[in-house]
N, C-alpha and C positions, 0 to 999 in steps of 0.2 A: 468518456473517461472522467472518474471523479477525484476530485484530493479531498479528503478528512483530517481532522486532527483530531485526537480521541484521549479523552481524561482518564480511558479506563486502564486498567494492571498499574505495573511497578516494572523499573528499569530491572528489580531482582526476580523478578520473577519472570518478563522478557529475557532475561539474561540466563535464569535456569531451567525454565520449562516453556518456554514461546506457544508450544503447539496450545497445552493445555489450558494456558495463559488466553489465548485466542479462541478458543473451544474443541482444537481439534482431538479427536483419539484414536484415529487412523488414518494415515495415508497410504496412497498407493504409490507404485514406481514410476510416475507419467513424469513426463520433466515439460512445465513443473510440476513437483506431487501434486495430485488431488487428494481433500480432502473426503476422505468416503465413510466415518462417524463420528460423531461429534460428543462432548463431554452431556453432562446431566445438565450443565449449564445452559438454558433457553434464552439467556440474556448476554450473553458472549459474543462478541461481534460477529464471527463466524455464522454461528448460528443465525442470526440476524439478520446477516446479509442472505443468507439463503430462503429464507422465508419471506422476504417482498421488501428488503428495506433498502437496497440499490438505489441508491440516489436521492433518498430522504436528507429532507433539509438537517434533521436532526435525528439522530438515534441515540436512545434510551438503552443502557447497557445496566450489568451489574453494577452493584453496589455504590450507585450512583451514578457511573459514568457516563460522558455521555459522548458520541460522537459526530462534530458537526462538520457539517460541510463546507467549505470553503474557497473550491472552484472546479469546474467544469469546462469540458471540451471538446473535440473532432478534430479528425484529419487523418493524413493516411499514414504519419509515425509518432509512436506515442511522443517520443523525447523532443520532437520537432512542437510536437502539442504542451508540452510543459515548458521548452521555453522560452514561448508565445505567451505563455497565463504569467510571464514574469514574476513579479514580487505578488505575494500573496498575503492578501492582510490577515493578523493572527493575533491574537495577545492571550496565549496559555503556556500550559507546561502540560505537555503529550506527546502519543506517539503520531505520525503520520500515518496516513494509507495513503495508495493510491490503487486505484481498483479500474479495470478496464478488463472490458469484451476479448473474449477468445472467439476466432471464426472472422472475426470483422477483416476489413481488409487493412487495416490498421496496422504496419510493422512496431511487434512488441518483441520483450524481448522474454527467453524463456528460462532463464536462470540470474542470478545474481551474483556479481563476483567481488572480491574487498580489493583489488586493483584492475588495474587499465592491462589485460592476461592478452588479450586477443582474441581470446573463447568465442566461439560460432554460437550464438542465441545468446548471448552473455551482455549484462549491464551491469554498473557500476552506480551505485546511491552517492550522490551528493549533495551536498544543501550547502545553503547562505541565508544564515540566521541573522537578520537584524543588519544587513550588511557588511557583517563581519568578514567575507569570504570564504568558497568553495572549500569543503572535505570532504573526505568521504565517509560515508557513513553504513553504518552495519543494518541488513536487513535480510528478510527473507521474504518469498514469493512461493504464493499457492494457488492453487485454481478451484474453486468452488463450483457445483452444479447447482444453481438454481431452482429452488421449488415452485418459483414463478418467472415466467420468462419478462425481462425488463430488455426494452426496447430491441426488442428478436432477437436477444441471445439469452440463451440459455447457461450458456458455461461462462464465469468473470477469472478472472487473474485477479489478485489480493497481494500488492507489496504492503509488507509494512514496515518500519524501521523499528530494529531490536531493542531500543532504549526512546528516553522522551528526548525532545527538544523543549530547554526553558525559552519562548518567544516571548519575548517586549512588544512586537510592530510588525512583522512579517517575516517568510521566509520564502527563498525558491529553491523548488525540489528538482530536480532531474533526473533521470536515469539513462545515461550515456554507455552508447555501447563501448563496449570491453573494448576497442582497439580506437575507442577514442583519445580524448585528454580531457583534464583538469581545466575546466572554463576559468577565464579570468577574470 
């Protein structure tokens, strides 16, 4: 499981066209959708991630962007694995990923919800920017098939969060299942 922060798009353009934004031009109905064509753009994250850059300390996006790495993990539940990696050192203004194996035996979650629903495969984005405290936050979740297999999986999961975080020092992300709560 990786966490990114990533300089590239715009909170309006996340906001109006995420897929395209991200590189996608087609999904399918899998929950989560998969990503099954990608824009003209070869520097899209998307794209990127698919072509061998899983887990790259840093990746070289469009129009500058760039998205680095800023922590890693294992275990047998994602949320349990994020929040163990605690505060996470940061100082930009971007969106997050976080990117994790499908197939692993790893409990993830396969949809994303903007409250605590109860939803079956369902998680809830929150963060704690700078120490400020827990919200929740808008995101969305896609699955990617790999053009190259990174550490025997083939197929990843891709959250990202719909807008940037301005970070001074750190932040912790989590993604808490839907019949959880709001950490304190």
């Amino acid at each position: 499981m990786y966490v990114y922060t990533s300089t590239y798009g715009s909170d309006a353009g996340f906001a109006s066209n995420y897929n395209a934004v991200m590189g996608a031009s087609t999904l399918n109905s899998d929950v989560p959708p998969q990503v099954t064509a990608f824009t003209a753009n070869t520097s899209s994250p998307y794209y990127k991630l698919t072509t061998g850059d899983i887990g790259s300390s840093t990746i070289n996006l469009a129009g500058g962007g760039v998205a680095t790495l800023r922590a890693s993990g294992s275990g047998s539940d994602l949320d349990g694995v994020l929040s163990n990696l605690g505060s996470i050192s940061a100082s930009t203004t971007g969106q997050v990923l976080v990117i994790y194996p499908s197939g692993s035996d790893m409990t993830v979650p396969t949809s994303i919800q903007q409250s605590f629903n109860s939803q079956a495969g369902g998680a809830v984005p929150v963060m704690n920017v700078d120490g400020n405290g827990f919200g929740i936050e808008s995101g969305v979740l896609h699955s990617l098939e790999s053009y190259t297999s990174h550490l025997g999986y083939d197929e990843w999961f891709v959250f990202g969060r719909k807008s940037q975080n301005a970070i001074a020092s750190s932040f912790i992300i989590r993604l808490i299942n839907a019949s959880g709560s709001l950490p304190s």
